[in-house]
C-alpha positions as CSV (number, residue, x, y, z in Angstrom):
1,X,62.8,-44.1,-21.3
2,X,60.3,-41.1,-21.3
3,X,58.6,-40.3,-24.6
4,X,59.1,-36.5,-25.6
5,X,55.4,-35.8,-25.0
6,X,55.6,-37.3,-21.2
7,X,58.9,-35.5,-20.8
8,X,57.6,-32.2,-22.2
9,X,54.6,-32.7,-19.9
10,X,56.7,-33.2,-16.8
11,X,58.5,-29.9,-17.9
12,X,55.7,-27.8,-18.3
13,X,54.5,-29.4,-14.4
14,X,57.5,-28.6,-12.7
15,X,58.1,-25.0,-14.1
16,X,54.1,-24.3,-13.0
17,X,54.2,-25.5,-9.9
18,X,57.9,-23.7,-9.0
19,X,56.6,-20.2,-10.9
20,X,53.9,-20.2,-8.9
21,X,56.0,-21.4,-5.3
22,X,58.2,-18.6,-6.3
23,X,55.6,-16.0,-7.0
24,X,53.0,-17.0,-3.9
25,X,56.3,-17.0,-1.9
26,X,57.8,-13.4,-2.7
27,X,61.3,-14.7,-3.9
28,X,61.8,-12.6,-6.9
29,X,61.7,-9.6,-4.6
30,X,64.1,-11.7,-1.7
31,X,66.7,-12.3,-5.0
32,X,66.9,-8.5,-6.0
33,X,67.5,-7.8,-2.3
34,X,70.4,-10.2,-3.0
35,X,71.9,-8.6,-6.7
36,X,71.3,-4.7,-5.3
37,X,72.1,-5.0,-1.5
38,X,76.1,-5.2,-0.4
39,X,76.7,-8.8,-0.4
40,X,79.3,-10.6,-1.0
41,X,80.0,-11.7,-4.8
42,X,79.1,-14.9,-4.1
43,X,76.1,-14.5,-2.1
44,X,74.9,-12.6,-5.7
45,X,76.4,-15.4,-8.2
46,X,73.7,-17.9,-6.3
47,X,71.1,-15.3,-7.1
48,X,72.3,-14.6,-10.9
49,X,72.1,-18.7,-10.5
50,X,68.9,-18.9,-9.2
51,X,67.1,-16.6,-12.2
52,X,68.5,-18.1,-14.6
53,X,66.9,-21.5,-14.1
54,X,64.1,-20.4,-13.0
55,X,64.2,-18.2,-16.5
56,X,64.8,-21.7,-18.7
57,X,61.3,-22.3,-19.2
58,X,58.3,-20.4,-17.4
59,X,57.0,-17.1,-19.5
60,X,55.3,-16.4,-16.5
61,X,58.2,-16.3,-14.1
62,X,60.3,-14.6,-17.2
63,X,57.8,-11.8,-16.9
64,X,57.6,-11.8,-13.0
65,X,61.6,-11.4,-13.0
66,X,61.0,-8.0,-15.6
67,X,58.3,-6.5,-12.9
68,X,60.5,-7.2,-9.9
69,X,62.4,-4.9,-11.1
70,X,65.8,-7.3,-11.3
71,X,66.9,-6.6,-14.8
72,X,68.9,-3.6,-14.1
73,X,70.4,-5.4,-11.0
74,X,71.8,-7.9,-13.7
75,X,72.7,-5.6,-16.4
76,X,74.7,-3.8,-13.5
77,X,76.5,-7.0,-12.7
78,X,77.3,-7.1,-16.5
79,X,79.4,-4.6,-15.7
80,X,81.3,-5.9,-12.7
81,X,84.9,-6.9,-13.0
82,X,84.1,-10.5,-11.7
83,X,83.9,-12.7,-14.4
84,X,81.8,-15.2,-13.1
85,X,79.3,-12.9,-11.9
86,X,79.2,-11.6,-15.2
87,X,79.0,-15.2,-16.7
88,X,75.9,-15.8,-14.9
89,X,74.2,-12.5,-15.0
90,X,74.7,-12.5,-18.9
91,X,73.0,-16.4,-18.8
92,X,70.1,-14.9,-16.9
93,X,69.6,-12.1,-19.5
94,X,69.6,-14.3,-22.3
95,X,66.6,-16.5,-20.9
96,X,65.0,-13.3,-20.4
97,X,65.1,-12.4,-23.8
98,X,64.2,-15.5,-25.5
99,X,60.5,-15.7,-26.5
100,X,59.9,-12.4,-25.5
101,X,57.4,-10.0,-26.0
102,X,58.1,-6.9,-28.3
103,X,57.2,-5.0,-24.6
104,X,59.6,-6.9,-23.0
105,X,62.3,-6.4,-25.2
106,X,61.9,-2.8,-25.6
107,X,62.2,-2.9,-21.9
108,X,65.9,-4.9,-21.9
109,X,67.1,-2.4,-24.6
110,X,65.8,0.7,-22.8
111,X,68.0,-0.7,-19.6
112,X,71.0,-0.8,-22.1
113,X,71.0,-4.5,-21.8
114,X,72.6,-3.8,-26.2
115,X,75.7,-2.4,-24.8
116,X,76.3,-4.5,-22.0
117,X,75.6,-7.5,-24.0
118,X,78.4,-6.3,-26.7
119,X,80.6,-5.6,-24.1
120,X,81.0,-9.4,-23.3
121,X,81.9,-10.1,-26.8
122,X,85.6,-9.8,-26.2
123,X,85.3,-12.7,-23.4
124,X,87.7,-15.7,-24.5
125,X,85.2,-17.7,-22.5
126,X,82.8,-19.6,-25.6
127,X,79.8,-20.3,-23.5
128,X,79.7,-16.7,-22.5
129,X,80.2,-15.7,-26.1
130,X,77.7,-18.0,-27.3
131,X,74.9,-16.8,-24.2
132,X,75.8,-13.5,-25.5
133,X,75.5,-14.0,-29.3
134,X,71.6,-15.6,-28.4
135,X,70.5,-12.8,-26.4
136,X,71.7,-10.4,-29.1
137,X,70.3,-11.9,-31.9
138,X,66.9,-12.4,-30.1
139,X,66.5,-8.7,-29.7
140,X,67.8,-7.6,-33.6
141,X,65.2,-10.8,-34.6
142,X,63.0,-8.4,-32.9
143,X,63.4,-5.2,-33.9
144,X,63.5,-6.8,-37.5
145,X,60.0,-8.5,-37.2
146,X,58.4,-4.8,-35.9
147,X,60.0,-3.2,-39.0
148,X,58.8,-5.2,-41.3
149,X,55.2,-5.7,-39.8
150,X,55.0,-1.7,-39.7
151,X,56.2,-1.4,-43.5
152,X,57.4,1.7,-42.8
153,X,60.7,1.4,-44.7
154,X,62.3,2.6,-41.5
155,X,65.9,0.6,-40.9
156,X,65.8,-1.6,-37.4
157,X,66.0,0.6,-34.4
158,X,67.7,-2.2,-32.4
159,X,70.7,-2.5,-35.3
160,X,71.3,0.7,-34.4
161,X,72.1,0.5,-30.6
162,X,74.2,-2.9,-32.0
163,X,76.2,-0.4,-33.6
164,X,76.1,2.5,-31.4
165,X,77.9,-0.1,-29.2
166,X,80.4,-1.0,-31.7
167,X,78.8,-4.4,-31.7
168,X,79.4,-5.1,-35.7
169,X,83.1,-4.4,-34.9
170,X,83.5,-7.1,-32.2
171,X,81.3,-9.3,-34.4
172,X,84.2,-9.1,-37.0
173,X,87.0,-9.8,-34.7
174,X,84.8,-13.1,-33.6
175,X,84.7,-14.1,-37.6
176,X,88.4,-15.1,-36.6
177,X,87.5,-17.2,-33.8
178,X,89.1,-20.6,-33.0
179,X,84.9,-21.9,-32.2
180,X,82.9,-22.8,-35.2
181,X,79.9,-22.2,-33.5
182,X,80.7,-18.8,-32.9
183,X,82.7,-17.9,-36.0
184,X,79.3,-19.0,-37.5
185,X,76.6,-17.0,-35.2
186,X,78.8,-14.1,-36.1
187,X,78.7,-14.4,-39.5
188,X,75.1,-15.2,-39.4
189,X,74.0,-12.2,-37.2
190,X,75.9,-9.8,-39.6
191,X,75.1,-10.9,-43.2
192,X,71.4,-11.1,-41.8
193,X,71.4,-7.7,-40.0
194,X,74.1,-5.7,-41.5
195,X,75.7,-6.9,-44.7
196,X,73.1,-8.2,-46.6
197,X,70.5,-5.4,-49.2
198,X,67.4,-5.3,-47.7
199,X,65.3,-8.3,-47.7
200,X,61.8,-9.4,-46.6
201,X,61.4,-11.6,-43.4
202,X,58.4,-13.8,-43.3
203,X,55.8,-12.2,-41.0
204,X,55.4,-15.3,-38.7
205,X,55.7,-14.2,-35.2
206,X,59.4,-13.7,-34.8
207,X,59.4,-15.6,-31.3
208,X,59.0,-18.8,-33.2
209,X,61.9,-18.1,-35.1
210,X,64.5,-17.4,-32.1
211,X,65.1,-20.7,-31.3
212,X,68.3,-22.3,-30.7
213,X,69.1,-25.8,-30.5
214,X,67.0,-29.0,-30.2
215,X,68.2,-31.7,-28.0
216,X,67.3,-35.0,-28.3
217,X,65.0,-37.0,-26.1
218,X,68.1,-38.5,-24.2
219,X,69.5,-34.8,-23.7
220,X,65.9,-33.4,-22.4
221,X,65.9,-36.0,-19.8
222,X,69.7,-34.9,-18.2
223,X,68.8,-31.5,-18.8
224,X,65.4,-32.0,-16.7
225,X,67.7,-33.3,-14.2
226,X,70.3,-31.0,-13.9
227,X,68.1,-28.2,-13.9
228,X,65.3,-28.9,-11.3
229,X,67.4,-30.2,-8.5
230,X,69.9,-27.5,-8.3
231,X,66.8,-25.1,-8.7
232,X,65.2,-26.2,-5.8
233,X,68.0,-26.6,-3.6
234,X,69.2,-23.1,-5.2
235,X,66.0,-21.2,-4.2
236,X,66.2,-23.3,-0.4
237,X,69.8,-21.6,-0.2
238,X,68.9,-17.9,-1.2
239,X,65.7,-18.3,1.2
240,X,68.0,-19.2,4.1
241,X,70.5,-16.7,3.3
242,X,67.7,-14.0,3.0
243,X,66.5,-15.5,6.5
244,X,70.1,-15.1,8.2
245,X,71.1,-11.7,6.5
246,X,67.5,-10.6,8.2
247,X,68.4,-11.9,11.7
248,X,71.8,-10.4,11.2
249,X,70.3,-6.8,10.2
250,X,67.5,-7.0,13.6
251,X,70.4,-8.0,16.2
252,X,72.2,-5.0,14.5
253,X,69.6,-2.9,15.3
254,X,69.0,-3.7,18.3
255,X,72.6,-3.8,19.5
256,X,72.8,-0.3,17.8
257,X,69.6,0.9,20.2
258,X,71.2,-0.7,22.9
259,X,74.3,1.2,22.8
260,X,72.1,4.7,22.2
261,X,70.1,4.1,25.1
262,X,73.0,3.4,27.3
C-alpha cells in the first residue's frame, strides 16, 4: 500500500511527464481539430474525454487547453442536443476552472461558459449536476475573492451573469432535489452568494478554498488507475484518428485533382 506522500509523488510524475508529451507533441491543437471540425459525435466525445483527464491535475496543461483555443469548442458542445457530449464537455470545463487564475476565469466567463453552465442545471443526470454545481461555484468563489481584495463595495460581477442566466432560479428548483449532495451545494451556493447580508471572506487566496472532496489513500490509488491508463490509451486513439482523418482528407484531394485534370 502506497503512503499518500509516494502516491502524490507518483501523481505529480505522471501528469509532468504527459503535459509535457502532449505539449512537445502538438495534441491540444490535434483535439480542437477534433471538437470544431465535422466529425462524428463520437469522434468529439473521445476528445471532450481526452481534456478532461488530462485537465484532472496539470496547471500547466489546464492553461495550454485555454491558449489552444479549445474552450469555446466545449462551451459550444454545451450546447449540443447530445447529452453525452454535453456530459463530458461540461466535466472538461469544470477541471478548467478549478484552481484557476483570476485571468483564466475572466476568460471562461467572457466565453459565456456562466450561461452554458446554468443551462445544465435542469439535467436529471446527478453527476452532471454536481460537475456543474463545482464549476459554478469556483467562478462566483472568484469573483467574490476579487471584490473583497479590491474593497470597493462593488457587488460580485460574476453573481450577476449567475443571474443574468436565471441561475438562482434553477438553483431553487434543485433545493427540491431527491440528491443530498446537490439539494446541499444548492443551498450552499445561494445562502453564500445570494441570500445571505454582506459578509467578509477571509483574504486567503480563494484557489485554496475551491476545493472539493478528499479521498482517502485507498481511493487516490483506484483513481490513479483509472485515470492514467484510459488517458494514455485515450490520447493513442485521438492521435490515430487525427492520423486517418488526414490520410482520408490527402486521397480526397488528390482524387478531387485527378478528376479536374481529366
Amino acid at each position: 500500500m502506497m503512503n499518500s506522500s509516494a502516491l502524490g509523488s507518483s501523481f505529480d510524475s505522471f501528469y509532468s511527464l504527459l503535459s509535457q508529451c502532449m505539449i512537445n507533441d502538438n495534441v491540444l491543437p490535434r483535439l480542437v481539430n477534433l471538437l470544431t471540425n465535422d466529425h462524428v459525435m463520437r469522434i468529439k466525445e473521445y476528445a471532450c474525454r481526452v481534456i478532461w483527464h488530462i485537465t484532472f491535475r496539470s496547471k500547466l496543461l489546464k492553461e495550454a487547453v485555454v491558449a489552444s483555443g479549445a474552450i469555446s469548442a466545449l462551451i459550444n458542445l454545451l450546447q449540443n442536443p447530445e447529452f453525452d457530449a454535453k456530459k463530458k464537455a461540461a466535466w472538461a470545463i469544470r477541471n478548467v476552472t478549478y484552481e484557476a487564475s483570476k485571468d483564466r476565469i475572466k476568460f471562461l466567463v467572457d466565453e459565456g461558459c456562466v450561461s452554458t453552465l446554468c443551462n445544465l442545471l435542469d439535467s436529471r443526470d446527478q453527476e452532471t449536476l454536481k460537475v456543474c454545481l463545482q464549476g459554478l461555484e469556483s467562478i462566483l468563489k472568484a469573483g467574490e475573492y476579487e471584490k473583497n481584495l479590491e474593497s470597493s463595495g462593488d457587488d460580485n460581477v460574476y453573481a450577476h451573469k449567475f443571474k443574468e442566466a436565471e441561475g438562482v432560479r434553477m438553483m431553487r428548483k434543485l433545493l427540491n432535489d431527491d440528491g443530498d449532495e446537490i439539494h446541499q451545494m444548492a443551498a450552499r451556493i445561494l445562502e453564500r452568494y445570494f441570500f445571505k447580508k454582506k459578509r467578509m471572506m477571509s483574504l486567503v487566496p480563494w484557489q485554496q478554498a475551491c476545493t472539493y472532496e478528499v479521498l482517502e489513500v485507498e481511493e487516490m490509488e483506484e483513481l490513479f488507475l483509472i485515470l492514467s491508463l484510459p488517458s494514455l490509451f485515450l490520447v493513442v486513439l485521438v492521435l490515430g484518428l487525427c492520423s486517418i482523418a488526414g490520410r482520408r482528407s490527402r486521397r480526397a484531394s488528390v482524387q478531387l485533382y485527378c478528376f479536374r485534370r481529366s
